[in-house]
C-alpha positions in Angstrom: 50.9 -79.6 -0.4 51.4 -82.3 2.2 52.3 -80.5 5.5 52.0 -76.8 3.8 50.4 -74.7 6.6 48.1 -72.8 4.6 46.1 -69.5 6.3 42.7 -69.0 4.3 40.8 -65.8 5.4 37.2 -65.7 4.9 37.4 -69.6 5.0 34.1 -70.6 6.3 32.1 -70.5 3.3 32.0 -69.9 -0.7 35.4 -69.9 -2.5 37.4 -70.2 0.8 35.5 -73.0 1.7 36.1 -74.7 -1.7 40.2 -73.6 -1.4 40.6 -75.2 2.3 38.7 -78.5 0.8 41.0 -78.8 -1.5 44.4 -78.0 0.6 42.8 -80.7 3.0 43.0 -83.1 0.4 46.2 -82.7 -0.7 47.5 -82.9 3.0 47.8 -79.5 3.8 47.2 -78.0 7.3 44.4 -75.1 7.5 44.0 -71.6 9.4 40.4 -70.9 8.5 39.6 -67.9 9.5 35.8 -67.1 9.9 34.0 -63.8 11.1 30.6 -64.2 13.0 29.2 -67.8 12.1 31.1 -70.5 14.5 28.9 -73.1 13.6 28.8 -73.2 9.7 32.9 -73.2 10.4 32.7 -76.2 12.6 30.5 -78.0 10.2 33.2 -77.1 7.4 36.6 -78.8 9.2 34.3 -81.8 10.7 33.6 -82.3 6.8 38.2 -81.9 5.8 40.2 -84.8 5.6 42.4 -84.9 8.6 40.0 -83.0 10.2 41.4 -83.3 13.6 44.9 -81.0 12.3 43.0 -78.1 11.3 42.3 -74.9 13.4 39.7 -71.8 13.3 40.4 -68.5 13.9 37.7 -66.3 14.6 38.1 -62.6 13.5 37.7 -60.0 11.3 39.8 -59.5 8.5 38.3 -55.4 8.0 40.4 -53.8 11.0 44.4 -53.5 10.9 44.7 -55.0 14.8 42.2 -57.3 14.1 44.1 -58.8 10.7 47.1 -59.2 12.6 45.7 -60.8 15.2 44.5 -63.5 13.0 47.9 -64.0 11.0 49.7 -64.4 14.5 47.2 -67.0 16.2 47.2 -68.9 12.8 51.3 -69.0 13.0 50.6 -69.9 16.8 48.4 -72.5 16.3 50.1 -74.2 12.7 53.6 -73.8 14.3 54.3 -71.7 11.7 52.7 -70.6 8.0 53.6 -71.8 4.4 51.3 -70.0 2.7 48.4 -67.1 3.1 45.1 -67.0 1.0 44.1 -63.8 1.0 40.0 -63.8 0.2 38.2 -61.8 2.5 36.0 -58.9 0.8 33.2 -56.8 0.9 30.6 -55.2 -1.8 28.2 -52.3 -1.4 25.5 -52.6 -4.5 25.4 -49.7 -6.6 24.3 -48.9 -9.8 26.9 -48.6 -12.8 25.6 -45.5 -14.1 24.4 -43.6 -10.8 27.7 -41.7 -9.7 25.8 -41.4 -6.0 24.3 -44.8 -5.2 27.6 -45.7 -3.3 28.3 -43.0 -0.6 31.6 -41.8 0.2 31.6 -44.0 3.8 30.9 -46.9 1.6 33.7 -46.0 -1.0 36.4 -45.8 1.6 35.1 -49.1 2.9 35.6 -51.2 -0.2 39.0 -49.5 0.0 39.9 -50.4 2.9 38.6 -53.7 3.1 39.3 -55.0 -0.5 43.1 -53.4 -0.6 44.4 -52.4 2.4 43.0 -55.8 4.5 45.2 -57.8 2.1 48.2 -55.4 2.7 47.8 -55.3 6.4 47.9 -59.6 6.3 51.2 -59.0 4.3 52.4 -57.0 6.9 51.6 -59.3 9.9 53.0 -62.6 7.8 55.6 -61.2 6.0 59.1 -62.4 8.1 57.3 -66.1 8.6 56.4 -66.2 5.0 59.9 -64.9 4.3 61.7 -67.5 6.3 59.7 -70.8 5.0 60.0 -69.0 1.1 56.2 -69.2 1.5 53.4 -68.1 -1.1 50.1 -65.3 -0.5 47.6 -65.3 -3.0 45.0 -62.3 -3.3 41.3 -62.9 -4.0 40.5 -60.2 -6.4 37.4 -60.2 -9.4 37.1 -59.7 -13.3 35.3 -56.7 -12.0 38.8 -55.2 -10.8 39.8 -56.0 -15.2 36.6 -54.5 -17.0 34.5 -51.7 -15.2 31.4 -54.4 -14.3 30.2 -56.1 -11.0 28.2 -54.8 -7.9 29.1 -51.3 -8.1 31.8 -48.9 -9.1 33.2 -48.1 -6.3 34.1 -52.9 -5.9 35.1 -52.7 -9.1 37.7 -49.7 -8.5 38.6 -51.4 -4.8 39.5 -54.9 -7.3 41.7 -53.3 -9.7 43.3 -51.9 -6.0 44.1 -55.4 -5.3 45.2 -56.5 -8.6 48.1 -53.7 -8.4 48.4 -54.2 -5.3 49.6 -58.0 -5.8 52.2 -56.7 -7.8 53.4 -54.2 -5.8 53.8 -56.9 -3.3 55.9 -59.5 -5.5 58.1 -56.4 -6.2 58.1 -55.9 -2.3 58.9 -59.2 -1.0 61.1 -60.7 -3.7 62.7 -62.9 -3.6 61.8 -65.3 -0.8 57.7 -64.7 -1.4 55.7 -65.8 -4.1 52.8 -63.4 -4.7 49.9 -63.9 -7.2 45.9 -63.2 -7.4 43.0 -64.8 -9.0 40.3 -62.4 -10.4 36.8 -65.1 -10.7 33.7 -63.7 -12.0 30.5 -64.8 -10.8 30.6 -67.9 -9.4 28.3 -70.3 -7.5 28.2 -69.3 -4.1 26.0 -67.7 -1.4 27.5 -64.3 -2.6 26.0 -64.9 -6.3 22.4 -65.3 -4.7 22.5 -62.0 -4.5 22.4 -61.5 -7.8 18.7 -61.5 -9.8 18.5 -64.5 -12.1 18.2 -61.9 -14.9 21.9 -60.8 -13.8 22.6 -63.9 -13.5 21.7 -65.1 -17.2 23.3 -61.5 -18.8 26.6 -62.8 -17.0 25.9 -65.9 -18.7 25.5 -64.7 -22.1 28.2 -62.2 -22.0 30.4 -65.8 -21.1 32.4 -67.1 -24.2 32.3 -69.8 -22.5 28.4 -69.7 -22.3 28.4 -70.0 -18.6 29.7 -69.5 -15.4 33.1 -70.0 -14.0 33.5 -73.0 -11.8 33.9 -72.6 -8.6 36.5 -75.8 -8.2 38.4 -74.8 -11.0 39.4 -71.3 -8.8 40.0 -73.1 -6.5 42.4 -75.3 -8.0 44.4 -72.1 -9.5 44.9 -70.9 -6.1 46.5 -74.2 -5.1 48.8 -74.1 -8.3 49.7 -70.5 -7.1 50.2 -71.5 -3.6 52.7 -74.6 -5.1 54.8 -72.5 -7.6 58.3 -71.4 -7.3 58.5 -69.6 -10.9 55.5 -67.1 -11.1 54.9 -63.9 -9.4 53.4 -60.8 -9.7 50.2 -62.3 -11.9 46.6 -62.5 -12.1 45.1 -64.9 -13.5 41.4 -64.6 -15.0 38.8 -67.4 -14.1 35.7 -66.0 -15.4 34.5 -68.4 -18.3 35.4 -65.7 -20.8 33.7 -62.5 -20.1 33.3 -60.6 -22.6 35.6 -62.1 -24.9 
């Protein structure tokens, strides 16, 4: 990855945070985008190897002009872009079984800003991706595989983005690699969230007999970033739910 130029939305914190650690490591050059809290971002590239060669771009990843604002100061800033990480999201908590506790507002938004956010970063990196044979890997959830996570209406949104990724392989073939990870829960600000009951029925319903590991997501997202002979895929980092 030495000298990729690697956008990661939603970069400040959790498993962005964890994926621009490891591109800094392996000599990459970072985009991280951040919403709201400048400081916890600074903290974050003052901690990177190299830290001096990475940028921050400050924006929202939820608005169409907004989204393509970020993708162009990130290509302004690296020189140009290798490769997009695609992580941004956004949950409302509802119960499973209670058709009303998401509103219609709040099923539109996990629409629009678990699909169509990744689509409108597509569109705003598409040619530069094109032209360097780049890679953009999609953030999705085992909740997108198996009806399960914070609501229906994320877990709906998540199987969005898994088609999605393979709508866009089809899309951009040949020159762009395009590829998504679904985690389950794993250990990061998000998951506090989560009751420790929750947290210990995820657990048991692991084969693996616990949760998924944050590094090792990470990790996948670099292979995907790296490889010239997969496409279209999502690959499952969940510790075996409900195997």
């Amino acid at each position: 990855m030495h000298g990729k130029r690697i956008l990661v939305t939603g970069g400040s914190a959790g498993l962005g945070a964890a994926v621009v650690k490891h591109l800094a490591a392996r000599g990459a050059i970072c985009a991280i985008n951040f919403a709201s809290d400048e400081n916890r971002a600074k903290e974050l590239v003052a901690s990177l190897e190299g830290a001096s060669k990475h940028v921050l771009v400050r924006g929202s990843m939820f608005e169409k002009q907004d989204a393509q604002e970020v993708v162009a100061k990130a290509i302004q800033q690296l020189g140009g872009l290798d490769g997009v990480v695609s992580n941004a999201g956004w949950t409302r908590f509802g119960q499973f079984d209670d058709l009303n506790s998401v509103s219609d507002e709040d099923w539109q938004l996990c629409y629009k800003r678990n699909v169509l956010s990744h689509l409108w970063v597509m569109q705003a990196a598409r040619a530069e991706l094109a032209q360097n044979h780049g890679s953009f890997v999609i953030t999705a959830s085992v909740a997108g595989l198996l009806p399960s996570g914070s609501s229906m209406a994320y877990a709906v949104s998540k199987a969005g983005a898994i088609h999605l990724t393979k709508s866009l392989a089809k899309a951009c073939k040949p020159e762009i690699t395009v590829n998504c990870v679904s985690p389950g829960v794993l250990k990061t600000d998000w998951s506090k969230s989560f009751s420790e009951a929750q947290l210990a029925d995820t657990i048991s319903a692991n084969a693996l007999g616990r949760l998924a590991e944050l590094d090792d997501c990470a990790e996948t997202i670099l292979m995907l970033l790296q490889t010239k002979s997969v496409t279209g895929q999502n690959i499952e980092i969940s510790a075996g739910y409900r195997l």
